[in-house]
Backbone bond lengths (Angstrom), bond angles and torsions (degrees), N, CA, C in turn:
res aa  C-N    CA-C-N  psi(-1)  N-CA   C-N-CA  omega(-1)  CA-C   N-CA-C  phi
1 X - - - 1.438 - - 1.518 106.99 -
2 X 1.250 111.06 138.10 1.656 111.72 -166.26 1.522 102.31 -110.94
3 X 1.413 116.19 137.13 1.132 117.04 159.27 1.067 150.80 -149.75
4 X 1.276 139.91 138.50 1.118 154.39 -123.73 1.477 127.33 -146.24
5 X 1.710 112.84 136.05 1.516 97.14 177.25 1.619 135.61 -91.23
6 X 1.090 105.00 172.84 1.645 104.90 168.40 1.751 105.49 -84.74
7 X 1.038 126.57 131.03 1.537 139.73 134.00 0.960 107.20 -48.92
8 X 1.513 123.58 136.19 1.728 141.69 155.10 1.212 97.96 -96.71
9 X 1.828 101.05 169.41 1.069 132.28 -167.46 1.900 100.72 -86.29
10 X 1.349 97.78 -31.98 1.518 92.32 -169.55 1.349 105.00 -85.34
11 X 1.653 98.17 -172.29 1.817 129.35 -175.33 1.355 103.18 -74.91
12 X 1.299 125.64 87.76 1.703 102.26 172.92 1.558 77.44 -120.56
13 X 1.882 81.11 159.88 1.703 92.78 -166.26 1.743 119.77 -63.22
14 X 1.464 117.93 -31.12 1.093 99.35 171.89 1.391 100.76 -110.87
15 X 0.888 120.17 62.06 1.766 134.73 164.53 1.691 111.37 31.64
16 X 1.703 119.43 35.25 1.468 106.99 165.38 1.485 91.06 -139.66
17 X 1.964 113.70 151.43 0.762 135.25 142.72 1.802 125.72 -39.39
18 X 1.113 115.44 152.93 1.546 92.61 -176.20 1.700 83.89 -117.52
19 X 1.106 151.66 2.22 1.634 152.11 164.59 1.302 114.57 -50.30
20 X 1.737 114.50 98.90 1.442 113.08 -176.37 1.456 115.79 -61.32
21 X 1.284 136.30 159.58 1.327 134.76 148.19 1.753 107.40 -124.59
22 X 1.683 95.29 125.49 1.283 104.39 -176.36 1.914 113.57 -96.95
23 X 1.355 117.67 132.55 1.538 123.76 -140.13 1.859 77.93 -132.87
24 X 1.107 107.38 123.35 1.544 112.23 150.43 1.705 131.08 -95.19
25 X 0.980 111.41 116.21 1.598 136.14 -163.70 1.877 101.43 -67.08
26 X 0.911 129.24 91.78 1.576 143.25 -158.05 1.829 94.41 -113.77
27 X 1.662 131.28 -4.97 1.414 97.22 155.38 1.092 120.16 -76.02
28 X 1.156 152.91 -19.77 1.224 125.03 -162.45 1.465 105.65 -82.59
29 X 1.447 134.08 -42.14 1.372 136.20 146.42 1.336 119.52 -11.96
30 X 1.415 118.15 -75.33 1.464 129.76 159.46 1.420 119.27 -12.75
31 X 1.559 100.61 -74.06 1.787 102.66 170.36 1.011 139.23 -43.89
32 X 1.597 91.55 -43.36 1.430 101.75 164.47 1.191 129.72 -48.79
33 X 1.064 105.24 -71.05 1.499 125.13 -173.93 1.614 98.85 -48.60
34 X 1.491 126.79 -49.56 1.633 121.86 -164.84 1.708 96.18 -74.60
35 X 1.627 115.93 -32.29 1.835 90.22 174.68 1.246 97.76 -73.74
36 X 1.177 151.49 -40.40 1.996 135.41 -151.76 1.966 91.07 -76.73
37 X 1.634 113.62 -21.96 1.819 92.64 177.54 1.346 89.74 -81.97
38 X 1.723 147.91 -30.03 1.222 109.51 -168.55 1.405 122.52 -84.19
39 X 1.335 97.97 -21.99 1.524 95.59 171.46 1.615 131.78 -66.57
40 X 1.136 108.90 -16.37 1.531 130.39 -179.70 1.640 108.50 -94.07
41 X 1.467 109.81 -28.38 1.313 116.03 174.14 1.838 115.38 -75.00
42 X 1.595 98.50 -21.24 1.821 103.73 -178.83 1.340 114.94 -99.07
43 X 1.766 95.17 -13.47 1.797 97.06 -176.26 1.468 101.71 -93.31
44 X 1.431 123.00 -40.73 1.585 107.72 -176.35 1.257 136.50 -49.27
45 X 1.206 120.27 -40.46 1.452 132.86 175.96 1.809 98.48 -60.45
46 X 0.921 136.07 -50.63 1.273 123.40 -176.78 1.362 119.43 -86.83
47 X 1.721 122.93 -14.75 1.484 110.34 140.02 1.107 125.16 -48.59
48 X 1.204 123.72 -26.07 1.759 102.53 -168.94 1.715 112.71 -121.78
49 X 1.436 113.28 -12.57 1.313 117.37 177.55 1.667 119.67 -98.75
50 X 2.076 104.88 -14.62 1.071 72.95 -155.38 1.938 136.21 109.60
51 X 1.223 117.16 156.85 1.611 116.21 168.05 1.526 98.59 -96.27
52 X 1.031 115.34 122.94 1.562 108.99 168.45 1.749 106.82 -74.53
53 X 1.533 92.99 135.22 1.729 91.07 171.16 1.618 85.73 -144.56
54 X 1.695 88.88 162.51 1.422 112.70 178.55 1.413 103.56 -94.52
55 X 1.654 124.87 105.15 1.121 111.98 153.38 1.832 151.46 -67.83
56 X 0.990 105.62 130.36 1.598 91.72 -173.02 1.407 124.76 -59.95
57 X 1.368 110.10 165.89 2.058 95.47 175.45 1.594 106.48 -111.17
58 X 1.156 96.04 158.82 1.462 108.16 -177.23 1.564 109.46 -108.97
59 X 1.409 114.63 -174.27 1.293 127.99 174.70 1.856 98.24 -129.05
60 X 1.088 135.33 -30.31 0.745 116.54 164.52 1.079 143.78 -52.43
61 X 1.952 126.24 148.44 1.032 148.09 -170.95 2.175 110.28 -49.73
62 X 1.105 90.06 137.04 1.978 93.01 175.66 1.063 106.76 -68.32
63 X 1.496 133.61 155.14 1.276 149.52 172.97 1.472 123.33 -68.53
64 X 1.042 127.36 77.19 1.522 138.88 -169.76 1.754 91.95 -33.57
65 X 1.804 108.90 133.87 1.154 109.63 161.21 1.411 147.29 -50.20
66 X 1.225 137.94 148.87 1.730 110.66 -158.16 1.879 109.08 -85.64
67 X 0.886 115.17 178.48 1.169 109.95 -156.02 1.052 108.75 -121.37
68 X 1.418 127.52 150.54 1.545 122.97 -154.62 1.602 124.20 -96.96
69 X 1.601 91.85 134.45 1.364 105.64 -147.93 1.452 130.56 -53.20
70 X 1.111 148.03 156.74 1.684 130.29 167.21 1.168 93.87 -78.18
71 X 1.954 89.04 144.92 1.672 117.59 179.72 1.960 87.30 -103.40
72 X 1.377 109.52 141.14 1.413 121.37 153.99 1.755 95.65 -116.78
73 X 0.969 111.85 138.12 1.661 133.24 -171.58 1.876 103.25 -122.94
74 X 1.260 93.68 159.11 1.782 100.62 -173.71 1.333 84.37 -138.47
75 X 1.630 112.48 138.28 1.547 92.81 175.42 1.712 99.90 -105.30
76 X 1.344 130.14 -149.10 1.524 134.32 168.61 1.641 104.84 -56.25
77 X 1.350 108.33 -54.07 1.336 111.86 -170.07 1.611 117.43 -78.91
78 X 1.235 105.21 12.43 1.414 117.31 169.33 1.626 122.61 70.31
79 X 1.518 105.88 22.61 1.298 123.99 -167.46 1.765 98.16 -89.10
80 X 1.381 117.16 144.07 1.573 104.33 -177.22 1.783 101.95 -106.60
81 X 1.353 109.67 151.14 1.221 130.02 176.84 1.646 127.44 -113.27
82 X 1.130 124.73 140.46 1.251 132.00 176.72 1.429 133.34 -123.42
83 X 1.537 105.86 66.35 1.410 122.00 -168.02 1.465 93.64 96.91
84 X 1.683 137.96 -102.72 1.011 119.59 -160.10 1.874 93.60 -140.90
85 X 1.222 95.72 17.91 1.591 98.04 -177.87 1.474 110.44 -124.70
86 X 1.525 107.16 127.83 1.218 129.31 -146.95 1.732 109.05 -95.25
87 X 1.448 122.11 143.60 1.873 103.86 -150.50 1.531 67.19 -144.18
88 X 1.843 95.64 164.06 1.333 121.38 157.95 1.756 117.33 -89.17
89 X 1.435 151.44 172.77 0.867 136.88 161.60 1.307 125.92 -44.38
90 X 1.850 101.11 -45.06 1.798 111.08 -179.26 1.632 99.33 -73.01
91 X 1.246 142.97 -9.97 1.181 134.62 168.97 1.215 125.56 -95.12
92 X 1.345 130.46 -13.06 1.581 140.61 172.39 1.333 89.47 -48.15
93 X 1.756 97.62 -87.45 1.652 105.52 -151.59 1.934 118.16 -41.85
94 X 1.199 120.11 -39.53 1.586 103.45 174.23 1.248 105.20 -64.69
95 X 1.323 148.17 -34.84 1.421 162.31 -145.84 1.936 90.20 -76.99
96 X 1.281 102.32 -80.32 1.659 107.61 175.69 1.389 111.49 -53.09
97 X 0.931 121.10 -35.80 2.128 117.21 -178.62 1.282 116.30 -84.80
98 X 1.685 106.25 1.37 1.053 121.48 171.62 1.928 109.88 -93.82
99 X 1.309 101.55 -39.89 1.247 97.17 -170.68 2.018 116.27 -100.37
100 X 1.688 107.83 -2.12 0.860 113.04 164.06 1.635 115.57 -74.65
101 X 1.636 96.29 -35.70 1.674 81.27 161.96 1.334 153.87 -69.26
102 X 1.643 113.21 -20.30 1.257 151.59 142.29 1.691 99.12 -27.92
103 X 1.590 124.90 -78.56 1.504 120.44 170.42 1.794 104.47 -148.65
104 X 1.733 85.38 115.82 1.179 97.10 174.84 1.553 130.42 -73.23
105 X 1.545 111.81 18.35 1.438 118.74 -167.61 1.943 91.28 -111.01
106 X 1.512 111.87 -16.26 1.707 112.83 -170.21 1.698 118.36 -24.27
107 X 1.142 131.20 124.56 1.509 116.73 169.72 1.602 103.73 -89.66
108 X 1.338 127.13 142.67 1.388 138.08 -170.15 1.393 102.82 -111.47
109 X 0.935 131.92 167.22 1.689 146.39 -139.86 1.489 108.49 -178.67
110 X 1.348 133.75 82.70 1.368 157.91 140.77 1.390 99.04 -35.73
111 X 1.213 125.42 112.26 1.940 145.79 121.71 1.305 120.74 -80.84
112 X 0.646 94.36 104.90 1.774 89.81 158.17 1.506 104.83 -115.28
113 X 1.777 101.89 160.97 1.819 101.54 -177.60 1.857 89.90 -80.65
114 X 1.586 121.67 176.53 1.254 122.01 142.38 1.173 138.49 -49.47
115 X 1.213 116.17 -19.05 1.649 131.98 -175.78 1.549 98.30 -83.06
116 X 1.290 128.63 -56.56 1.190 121.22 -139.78 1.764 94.85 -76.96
117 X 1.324 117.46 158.18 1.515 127.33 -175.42 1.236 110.55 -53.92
118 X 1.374 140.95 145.82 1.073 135.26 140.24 1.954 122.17 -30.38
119 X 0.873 125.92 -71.70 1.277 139.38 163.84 1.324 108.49 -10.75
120 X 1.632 110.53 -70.17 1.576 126.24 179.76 1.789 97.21 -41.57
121 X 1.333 112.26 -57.92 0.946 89.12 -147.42 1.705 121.67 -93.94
122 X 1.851 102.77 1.54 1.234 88.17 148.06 1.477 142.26 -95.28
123 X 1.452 104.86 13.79 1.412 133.52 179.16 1.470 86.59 -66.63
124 X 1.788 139.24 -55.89 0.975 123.70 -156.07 1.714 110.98 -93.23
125 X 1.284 86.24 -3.27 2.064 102.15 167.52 1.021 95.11 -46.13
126 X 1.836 103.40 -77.39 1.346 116.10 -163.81 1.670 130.94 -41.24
127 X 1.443 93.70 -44.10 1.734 97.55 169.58 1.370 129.42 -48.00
128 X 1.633 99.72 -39.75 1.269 124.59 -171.53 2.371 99.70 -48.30
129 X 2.224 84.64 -65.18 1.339 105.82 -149.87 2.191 84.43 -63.06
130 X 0.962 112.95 -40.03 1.762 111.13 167.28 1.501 120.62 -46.00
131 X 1.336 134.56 -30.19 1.182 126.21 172.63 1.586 99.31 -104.50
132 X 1.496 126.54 23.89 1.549 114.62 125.38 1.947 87.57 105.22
133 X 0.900 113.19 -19.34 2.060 112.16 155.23 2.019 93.52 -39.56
134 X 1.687 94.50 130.97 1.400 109.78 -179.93 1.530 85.92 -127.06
135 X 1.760 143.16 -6.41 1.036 117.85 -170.77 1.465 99.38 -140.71
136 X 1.179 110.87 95.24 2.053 138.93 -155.91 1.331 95.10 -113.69
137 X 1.487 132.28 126.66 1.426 129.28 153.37 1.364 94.25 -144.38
138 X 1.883 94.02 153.88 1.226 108.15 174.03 1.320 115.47 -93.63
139 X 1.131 131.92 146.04 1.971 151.53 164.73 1.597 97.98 -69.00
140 X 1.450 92.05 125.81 1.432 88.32 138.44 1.989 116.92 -155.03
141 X 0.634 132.24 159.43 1.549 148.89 -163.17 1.168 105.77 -64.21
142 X 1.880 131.52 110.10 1.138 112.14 178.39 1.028 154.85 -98.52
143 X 1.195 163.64 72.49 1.388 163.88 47.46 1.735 100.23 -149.55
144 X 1.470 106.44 -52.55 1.772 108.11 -178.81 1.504 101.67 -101.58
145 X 1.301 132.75 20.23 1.493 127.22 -179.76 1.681 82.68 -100.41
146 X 1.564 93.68 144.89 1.450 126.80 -168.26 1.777 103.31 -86.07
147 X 1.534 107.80 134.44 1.953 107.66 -167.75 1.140 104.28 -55.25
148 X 0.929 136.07 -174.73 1.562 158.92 153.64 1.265 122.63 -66.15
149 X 1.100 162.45 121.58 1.169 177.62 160.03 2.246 93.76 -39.55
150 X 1.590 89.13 -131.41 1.484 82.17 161.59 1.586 123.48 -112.35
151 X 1.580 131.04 -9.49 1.018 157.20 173.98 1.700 101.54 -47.53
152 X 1.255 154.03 -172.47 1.521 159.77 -140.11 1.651 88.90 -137.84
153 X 0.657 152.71 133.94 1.758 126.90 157.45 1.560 123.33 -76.19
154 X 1.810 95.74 154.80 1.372 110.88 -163.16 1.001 108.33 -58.01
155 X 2.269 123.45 150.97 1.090 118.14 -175.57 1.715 108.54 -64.54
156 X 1.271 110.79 -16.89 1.545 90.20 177.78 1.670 135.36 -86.12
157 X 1.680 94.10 5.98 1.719 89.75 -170.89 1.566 79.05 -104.95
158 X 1.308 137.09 11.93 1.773 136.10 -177.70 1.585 91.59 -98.56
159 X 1.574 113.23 142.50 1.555 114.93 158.37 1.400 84.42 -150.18
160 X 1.715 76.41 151.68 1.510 96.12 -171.49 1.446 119.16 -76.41
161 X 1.522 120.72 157.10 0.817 112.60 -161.41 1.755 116.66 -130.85
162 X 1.478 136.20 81.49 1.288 117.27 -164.03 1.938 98.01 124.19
163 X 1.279 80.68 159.05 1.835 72.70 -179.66 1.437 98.81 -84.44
164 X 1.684 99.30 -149.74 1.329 123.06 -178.06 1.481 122.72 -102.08
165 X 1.315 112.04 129.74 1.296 113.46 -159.64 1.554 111.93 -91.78
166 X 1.527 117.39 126.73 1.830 114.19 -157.24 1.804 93.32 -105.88
């Protein structure tokens, strides 16, 4: 803080007032403040846009949407399911090595009920990741979607939950 006096009007012998006036020094503030607008002025535009680039065009065909995934289901009794058809353990695995061969790109979809063990149901992971599925996630029920009655619930009140199991 800098300070400084007032001059009077009158004759004093060595011609100064002795009455401080206290002055606050606001460049360095100033600077401040004008680098934090330029820097905020060079960063915004590329928060929100991005690098602009010109993409090229193609002739090629659009990417057909992906296709909807197989559900494996666990019911209470720990029995596993495949869409709506119900397998023994010794019957899963040809069932899936059957249909991974069909398309080896399939994404798989793990339910299990709440009841059934943990264990069970990565026992039926495992079957899954054995007949050669590289893209496994588990379901689970989401927080304001309404329970199930007795029916499995719909794939849309299910989101997945967890990555993919390799």
């Amino acid at each position: 803080m800098a300070m400084g006096s007032i001059r009077s009007g009158g004759d004093d012998e060595d011609g100064l007032d002795a009455t401080p006036m206290s002055e606050i020094n606001v460049t360095p503030m100033v600077d401040v403040m004008l680098v934090l607008l330029i820097i905020f002025m060079v960063a915004a535009p590329l928060m929100t846009t991005g690098v602009p680039v010109q993409l090229p065009k193609t002739t090629a065909a659009k990417v057909a949407q992906a296709q909807k995934p197989l559900e494996v289901s666990i019911d209470k009794e720990g029995h596993p399911f495949i869409a709506k058809d119900g397998f023994t353990a010794e019957t899963l695995m040809p069932r899936l090595r059957e249909l991974k061969a069909q398309n080896p790109e399939q994404v798989v979809l793990v339910r299990g009920d709440k009841e059934v063990p943990y264990g069970k149901i990565m026992e039926v992971m495992g079957l899954v990741g054995q007949a050669g599925f590289t893209k496994v996630s588990l379901i689970a029920q989401s927080p304001g979607a309404a329970a199930p009655a007795a029916a499995p619930a719909a794939p849309a009140a299910a989101a997945p939950a967890g990555g993919a199991v390799r």
